[in-house]
C-alpha positions as CSV (number, residue, x, y, z in Angstrom):
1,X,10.3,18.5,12.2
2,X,8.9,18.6,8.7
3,X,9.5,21.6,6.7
4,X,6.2,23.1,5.1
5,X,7.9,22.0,1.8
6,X,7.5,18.2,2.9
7,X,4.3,19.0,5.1
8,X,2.9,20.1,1.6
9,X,3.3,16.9,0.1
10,X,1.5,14.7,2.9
11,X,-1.8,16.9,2.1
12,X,-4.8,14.8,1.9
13,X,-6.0,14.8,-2.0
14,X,-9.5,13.1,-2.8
15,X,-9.6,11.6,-6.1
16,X,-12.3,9.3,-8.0
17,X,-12.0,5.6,-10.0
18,X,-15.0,6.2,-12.0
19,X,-18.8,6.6,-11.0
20,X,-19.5,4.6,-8.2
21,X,-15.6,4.2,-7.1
22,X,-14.5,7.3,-4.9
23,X,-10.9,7.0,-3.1
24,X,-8.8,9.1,-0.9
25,X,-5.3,9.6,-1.3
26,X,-2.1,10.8,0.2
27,X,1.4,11.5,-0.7
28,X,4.3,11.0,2.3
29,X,8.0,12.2,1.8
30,X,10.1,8.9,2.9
31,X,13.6,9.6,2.0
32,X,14.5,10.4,-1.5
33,X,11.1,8.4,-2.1
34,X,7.2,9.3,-1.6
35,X,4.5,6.8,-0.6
36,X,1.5,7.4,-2.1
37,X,-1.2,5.7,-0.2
38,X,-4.8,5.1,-1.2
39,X,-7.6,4.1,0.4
40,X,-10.5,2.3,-0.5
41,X,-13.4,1.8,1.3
42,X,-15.6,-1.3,1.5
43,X,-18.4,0.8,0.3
44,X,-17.0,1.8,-2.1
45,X,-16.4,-1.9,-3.2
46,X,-19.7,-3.2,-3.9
47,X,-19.3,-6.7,-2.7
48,X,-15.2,-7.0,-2.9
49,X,-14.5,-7.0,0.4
50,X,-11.0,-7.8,0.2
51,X,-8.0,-6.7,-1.9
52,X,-7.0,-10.8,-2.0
53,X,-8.9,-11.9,-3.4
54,X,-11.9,-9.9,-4.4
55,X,-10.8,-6.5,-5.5
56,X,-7.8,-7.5,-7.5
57,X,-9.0,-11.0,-8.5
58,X,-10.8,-14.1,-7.3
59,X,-8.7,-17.0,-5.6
60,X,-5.4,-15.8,-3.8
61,X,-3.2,-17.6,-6.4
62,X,-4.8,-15.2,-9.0
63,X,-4.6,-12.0,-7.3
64,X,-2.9,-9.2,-9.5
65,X,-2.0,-5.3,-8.6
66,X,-3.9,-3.9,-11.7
67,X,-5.9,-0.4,-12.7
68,X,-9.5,-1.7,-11.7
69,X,-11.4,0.6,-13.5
70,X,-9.4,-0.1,-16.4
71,X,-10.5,-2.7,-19.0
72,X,-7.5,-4.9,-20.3
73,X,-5.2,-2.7,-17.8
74,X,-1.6,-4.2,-17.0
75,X,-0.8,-6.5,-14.3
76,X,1.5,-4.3,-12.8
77,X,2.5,-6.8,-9.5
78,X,1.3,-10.3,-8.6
79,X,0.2,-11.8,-4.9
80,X,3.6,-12.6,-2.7
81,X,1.8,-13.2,0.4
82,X,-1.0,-12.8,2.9
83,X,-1.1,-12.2,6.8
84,X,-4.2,-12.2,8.3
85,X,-4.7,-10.6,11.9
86,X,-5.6,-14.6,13.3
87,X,-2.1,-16.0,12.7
88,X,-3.1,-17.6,9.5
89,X,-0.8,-17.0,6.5
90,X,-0.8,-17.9,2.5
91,X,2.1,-17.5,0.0
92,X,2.6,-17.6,-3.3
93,X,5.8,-20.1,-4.1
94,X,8.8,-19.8,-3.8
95,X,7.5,-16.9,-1.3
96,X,7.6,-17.9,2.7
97,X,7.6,-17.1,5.9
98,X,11.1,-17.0,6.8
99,X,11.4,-13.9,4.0
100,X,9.2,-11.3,6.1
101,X,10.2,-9.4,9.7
102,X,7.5,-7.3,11.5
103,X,8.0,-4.5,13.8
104,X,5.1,-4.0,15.9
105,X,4.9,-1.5,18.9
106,X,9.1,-2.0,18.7
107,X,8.6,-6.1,18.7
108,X,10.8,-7.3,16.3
109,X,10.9,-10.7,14.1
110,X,7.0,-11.3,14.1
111,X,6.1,-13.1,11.5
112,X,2.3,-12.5,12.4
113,X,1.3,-8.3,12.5
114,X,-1.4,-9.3,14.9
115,X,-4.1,-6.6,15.5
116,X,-2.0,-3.8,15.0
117,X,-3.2,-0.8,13.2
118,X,0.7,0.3,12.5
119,X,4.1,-1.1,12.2
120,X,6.9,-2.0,9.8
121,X,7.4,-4.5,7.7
122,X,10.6,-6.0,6.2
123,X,11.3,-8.6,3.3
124,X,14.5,-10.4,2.7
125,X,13.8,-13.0,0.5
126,X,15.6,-13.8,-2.4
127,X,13.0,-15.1,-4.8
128,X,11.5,-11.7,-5.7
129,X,13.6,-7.8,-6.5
130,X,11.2,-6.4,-3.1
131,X,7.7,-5.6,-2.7
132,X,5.9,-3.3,-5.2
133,X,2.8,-2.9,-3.6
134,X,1.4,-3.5,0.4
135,X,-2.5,-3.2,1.6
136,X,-3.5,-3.1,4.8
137,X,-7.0,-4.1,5.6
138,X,-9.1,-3.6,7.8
139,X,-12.4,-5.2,8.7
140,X,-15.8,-3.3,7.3
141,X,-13.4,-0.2,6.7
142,X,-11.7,-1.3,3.7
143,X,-8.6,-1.2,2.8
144,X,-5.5,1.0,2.0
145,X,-3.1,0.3,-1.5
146,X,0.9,1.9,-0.8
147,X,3.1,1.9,-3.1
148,X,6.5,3.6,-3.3
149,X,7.6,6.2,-6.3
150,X,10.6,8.2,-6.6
151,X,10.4,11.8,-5.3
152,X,11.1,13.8,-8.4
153,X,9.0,16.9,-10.2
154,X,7.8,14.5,-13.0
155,X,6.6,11.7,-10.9
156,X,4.4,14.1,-8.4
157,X,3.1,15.8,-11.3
158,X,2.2,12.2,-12.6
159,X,0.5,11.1,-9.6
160,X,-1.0,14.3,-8.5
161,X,-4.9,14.5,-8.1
162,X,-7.4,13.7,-10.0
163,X,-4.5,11.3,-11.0
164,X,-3.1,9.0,-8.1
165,X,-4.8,5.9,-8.9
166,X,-3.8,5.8,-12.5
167,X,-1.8,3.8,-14.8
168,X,0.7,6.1,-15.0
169,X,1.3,6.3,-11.3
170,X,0.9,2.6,-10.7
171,X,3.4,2.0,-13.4
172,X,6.2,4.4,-11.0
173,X,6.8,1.8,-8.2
174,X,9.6,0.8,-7.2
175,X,10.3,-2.3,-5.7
176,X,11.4,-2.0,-1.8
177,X,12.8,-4.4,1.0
178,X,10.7,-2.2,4.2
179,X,8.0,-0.2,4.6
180,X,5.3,1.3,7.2
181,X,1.7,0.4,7.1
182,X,-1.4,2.3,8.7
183,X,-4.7,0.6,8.2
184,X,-8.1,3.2,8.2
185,X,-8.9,5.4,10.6
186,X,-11.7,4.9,13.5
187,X,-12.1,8.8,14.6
188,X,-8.2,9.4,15.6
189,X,-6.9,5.8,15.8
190,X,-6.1,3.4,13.0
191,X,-8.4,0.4,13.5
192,X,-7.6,-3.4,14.0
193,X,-5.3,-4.8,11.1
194,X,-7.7,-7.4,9.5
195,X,-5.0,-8.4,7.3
196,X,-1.6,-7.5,5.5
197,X,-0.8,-8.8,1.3
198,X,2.3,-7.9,-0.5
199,X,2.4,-7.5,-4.4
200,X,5.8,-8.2,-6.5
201,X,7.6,-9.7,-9.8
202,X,9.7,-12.9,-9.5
203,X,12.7,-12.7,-10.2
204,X,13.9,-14.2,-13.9
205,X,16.5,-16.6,-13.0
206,X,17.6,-14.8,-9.6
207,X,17.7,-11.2,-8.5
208,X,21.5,-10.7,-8.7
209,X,22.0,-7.1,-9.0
210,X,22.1,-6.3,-5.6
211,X,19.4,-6.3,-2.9
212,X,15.9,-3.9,-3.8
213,X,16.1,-0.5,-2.7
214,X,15.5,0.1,1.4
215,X,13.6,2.6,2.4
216,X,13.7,4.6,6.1
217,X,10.8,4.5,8.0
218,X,8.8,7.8,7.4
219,X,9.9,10.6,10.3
220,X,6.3,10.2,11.7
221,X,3.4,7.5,11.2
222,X,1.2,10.1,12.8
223,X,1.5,12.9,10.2
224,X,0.5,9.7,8.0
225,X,-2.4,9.4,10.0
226,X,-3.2,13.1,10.3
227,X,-3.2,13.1,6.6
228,X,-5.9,10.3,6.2
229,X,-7.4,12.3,9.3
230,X,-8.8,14.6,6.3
231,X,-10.6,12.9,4.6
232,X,-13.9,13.8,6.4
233,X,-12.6,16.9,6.1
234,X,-11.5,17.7,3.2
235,X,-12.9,15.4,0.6
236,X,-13.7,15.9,-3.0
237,X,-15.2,13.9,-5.5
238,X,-13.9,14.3,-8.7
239,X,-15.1,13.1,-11.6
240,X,-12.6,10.6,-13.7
């Protein structure tokens, strides 16, 4: 059972990206790390439907994790790959298929997520350090950006509201070898999983240094979901 000290930090916090651009964000105690998890809705996108490509850049091969509402912000991750709900997959070499494990309703080694609203992800591939950033989308609902910081008082003060989706917080992940996703909510339930992309650096030369950081599996997807739960409820719009 969470303690309200780690309850606390998994309280829904509404932030803004400028004008037109409202998101919603969360932060989720994983371990000695906390996910902060944004989402943003396809309303809210004008006519960039996707993260890949749309949001974060036309084509897939030119898809880059950057601060949108940023001119001339820094590319903080590139594309590594794409899985779409159908079965149909893209990667960006050397990425591939053999390098990612799903864990879906506690089916392991699926290299397509399916429909699936939640599950686990893992990456073992030796060309990048780990992922740096995961979306999941899906359909007309938009999409939702994770990314993993370290839990410390100078990093939650750094990517507390108005502040989440900021430069400064994007510039805190850490590359990691497994995560959760949750696409958005329809009333209770997360709905269909339209697709999944993962963001990271290539490696130099080679990783070396040892594998990227693993993270546990949050103690509960559903306090996740109760979390994004809020947003009708508690939502502000704050002015950037």
């Amino acid at each position: 059972m969470f303690s309200k000290n780690l309850f606390s930090k998994a309280i829904l916090i509404g932030a803004s990206l400028f004008s037109s651009f409202f998101v919603n964000a969360s932060l989720t105690p994983v371990g000695d790390l906390l996910q902060v998890s944004i989402l943003i809705a396809e309303t809210e996108q004008g006519n960039k439907k996707n993260d890949c490509s749309g949001y974060f850049g036309q084509g897939f091969e030119q898809c880059k994790i950057t601060h949108v509402p940023t001119v001339g912000s820094p590319v903080f991750a590139e594309i590594m790959g794409k899985f779409d709900g159908d079965g149909a997959t893209k990667f960006a070499a050397p990425s591939q298929a053999s390098d990612w494990n799903f864990d879906v309703n506690n089916l392991t080694n699926q290299t397509n997520p399916g429909e699936n609203g939640t599950g686990t992800w893992n990456y073992s591939g030796a060309e990048y350090p780990g992922v740096s950033y995961w979306v999941a989308k899906a359909g007309s609902a938009g999409f939702i950006l994770n990314w993993m910081i370290v839990d410390n008082d100078a990093n939650n003060l750094t990517c507390a509201s108005p502040d989440e989706f900021s430069v400064n917080c994007l510039d805190l992940a850490v590359s990691v070898s497994t995560g959760t996703w949750t696409t958005p909510l329809n009333g209770n339930n997360p709905r269909d999983l339209s697709h999944i992309s993962f963001y990271g650096n290539k490696c130099d030369n080679n990783c070396g240094g040892g594998p990227p950081a693993s993270v546990p599996e949050p103690s509960s997807i559903a306090l996740f979901a109760l979390a994004l739960l809020g947003i009708s409820a508690r939502r502000k719009n704050v002015t950037s």
